[in-house]
N, C-alpha and C positions, 0 to 999 in steps of 0.2 A: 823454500827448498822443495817440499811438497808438489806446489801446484809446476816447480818448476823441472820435476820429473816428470811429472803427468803429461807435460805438453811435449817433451823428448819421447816419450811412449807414443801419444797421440799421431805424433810427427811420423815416427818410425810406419805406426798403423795405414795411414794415409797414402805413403806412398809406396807403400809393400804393395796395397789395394790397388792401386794404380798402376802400376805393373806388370800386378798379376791381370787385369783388365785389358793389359794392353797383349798381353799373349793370350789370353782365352779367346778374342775373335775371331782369326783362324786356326787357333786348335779344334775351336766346334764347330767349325765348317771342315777342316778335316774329319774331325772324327765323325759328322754326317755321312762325310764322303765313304768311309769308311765302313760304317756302318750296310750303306746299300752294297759296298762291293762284297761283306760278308755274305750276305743272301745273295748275292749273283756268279759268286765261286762256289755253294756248296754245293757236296755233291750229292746225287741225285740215284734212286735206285735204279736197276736193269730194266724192272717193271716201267718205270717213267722215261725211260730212255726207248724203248721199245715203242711208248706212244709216243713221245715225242711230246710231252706236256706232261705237267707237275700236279701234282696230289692238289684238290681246292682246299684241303685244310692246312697243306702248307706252303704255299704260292697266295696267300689272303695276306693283302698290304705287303709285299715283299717283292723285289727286283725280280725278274724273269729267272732261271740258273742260265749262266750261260751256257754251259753243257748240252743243253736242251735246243738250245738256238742253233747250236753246234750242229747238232743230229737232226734236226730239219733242214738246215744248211744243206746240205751233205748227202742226206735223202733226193733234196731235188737237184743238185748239182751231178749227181753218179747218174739219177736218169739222162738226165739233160748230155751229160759229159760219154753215156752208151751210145748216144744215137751219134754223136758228133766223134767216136770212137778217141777220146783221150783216155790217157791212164786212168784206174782209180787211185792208184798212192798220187799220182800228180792232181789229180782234185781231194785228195783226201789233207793233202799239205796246205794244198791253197785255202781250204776252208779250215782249216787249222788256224791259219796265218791273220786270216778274217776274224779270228773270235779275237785273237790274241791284240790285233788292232783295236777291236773293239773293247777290249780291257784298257789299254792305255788310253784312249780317247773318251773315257766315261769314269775311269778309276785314278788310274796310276797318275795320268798328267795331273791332275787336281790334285792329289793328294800332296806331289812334289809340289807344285804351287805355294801349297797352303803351307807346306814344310818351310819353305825357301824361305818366307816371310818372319818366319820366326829370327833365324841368328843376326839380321839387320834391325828387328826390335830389341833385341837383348844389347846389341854394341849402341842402339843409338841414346839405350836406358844408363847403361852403363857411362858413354862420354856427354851424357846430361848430367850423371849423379857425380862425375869427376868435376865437371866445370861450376857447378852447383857448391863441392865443396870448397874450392880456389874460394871462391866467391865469398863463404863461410868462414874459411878461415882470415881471410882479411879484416870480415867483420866482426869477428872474435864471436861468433852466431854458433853456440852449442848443438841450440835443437834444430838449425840449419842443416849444423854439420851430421847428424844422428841421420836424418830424413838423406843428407847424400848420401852417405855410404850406404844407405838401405837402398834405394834406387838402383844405384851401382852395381851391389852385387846381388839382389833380387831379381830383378831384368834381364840378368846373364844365365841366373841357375834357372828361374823359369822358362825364358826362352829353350836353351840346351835341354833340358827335362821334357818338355814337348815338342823340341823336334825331333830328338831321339826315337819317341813314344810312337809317332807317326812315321819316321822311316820305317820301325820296325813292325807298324800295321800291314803300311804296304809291302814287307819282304812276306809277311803271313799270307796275306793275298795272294800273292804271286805263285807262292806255294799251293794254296788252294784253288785256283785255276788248272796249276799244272796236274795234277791230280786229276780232276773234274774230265781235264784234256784224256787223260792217259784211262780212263773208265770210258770215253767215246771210243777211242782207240781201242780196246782191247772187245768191244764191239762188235768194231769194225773185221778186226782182226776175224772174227769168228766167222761173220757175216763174209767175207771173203773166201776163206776155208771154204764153207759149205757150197758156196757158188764156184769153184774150183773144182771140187770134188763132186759137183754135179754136171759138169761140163766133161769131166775126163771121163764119168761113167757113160755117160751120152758119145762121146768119142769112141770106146771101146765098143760098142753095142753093134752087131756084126748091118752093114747096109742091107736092104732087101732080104731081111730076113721073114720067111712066112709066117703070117700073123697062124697064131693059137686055133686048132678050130675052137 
């Protein structure tokens, strides 16, 4: 009776393990993913936006910010965008539009990916632990039937519990981009202002007026 609880234990252990094995391979490739897009949405001070480059004691082993990429962006895109007389909000959006590209194409997409994969392992765990125990019960297989139902519903809770985990990384993300975005923008905003307010004072300044002696 004994030994024959131990192996309905053992049974149960085995293929919990196995489950749980089969959702940890892309949850920790998401959560890698994850991980770099943390350091590439934080944000980043006035001071380091001004240079246009990150502090070395906090940009050491960590993704670029993108914010930063942002404002070099943008830097040469207004020069380039004066001489070729386009707006700046219309270069200022399109280099917006450029980081925000560049978030899906290095974060977001991957991250969905890795997400995706999950609730097809959870259903494929789940109609293995159901055909598993059909199987079981014909056999009149106790510690059969123990190891199905744990497959079953282990594969489905793990699966959902980490796709959950990771949708809700990348909504964090997203929000820390947008953030990241709107500290370029208000920047910009300033930088704007002052070049306005320098041009309209130069405007007013009477022509041929005689210099000082």
């Amino acid at each position: 009776m004994l030994s024959a609880m131990l192996g309905d234990e053992m049974m149960t252990v085995v293929v919990t393990g196995l489950a749980l094995a089969a959702v940890l391979v892309p949850l920790v490739q998401g959560l890698r993913t994850v991980l770099s897009g943390w350091s590439a949405t934080r944000r980043v001070s006035p001071e380091e936006l001004r240079r246009g480059k990150a502090d070395a004691s906090k940009s050491a082993g960590a993704a670029e910010p993108l914010a930063l990429l942002m404002i070099r962006i943008l830097q040469k895109s207004l020069r380039e965008g004066e001489r070729e007389g386009q707006s700046p909000d219309f270069v200022f959006d399109a280099t917006r539009q450029y980081v925000l590209n560049e978030y899906d194409h290095h974060y977001s997409r991957l991250i969905t990916m890795y997400a995706s994969l999950l609730p097809p392992i959870g259903f494929i765990g789940t109609t293995g632990g159901m055909l598993i125990l059909f199987i079981s019960m014909h056999l009149a297989d106790d510690s059969l039937e123990l190891g199905a139902l744990a497959i079953a519903l282990t594969s489905s809770v793990f699966a959902l519990v980490a796709y959950a985990a990771l949708e809700g990384f990348k909504i964090s993300l997203y929000a820390r981009l947008l953030t990241s975005i709107r500290d370029v923008q208000t920047l910009y905003q300033k930088a704007d202002a002052r070049r306005e307010q320098a041009s309209s004072t130069q405007s007013t300044m009477p022509k041929g007026a005689p210099a000082s002696a």
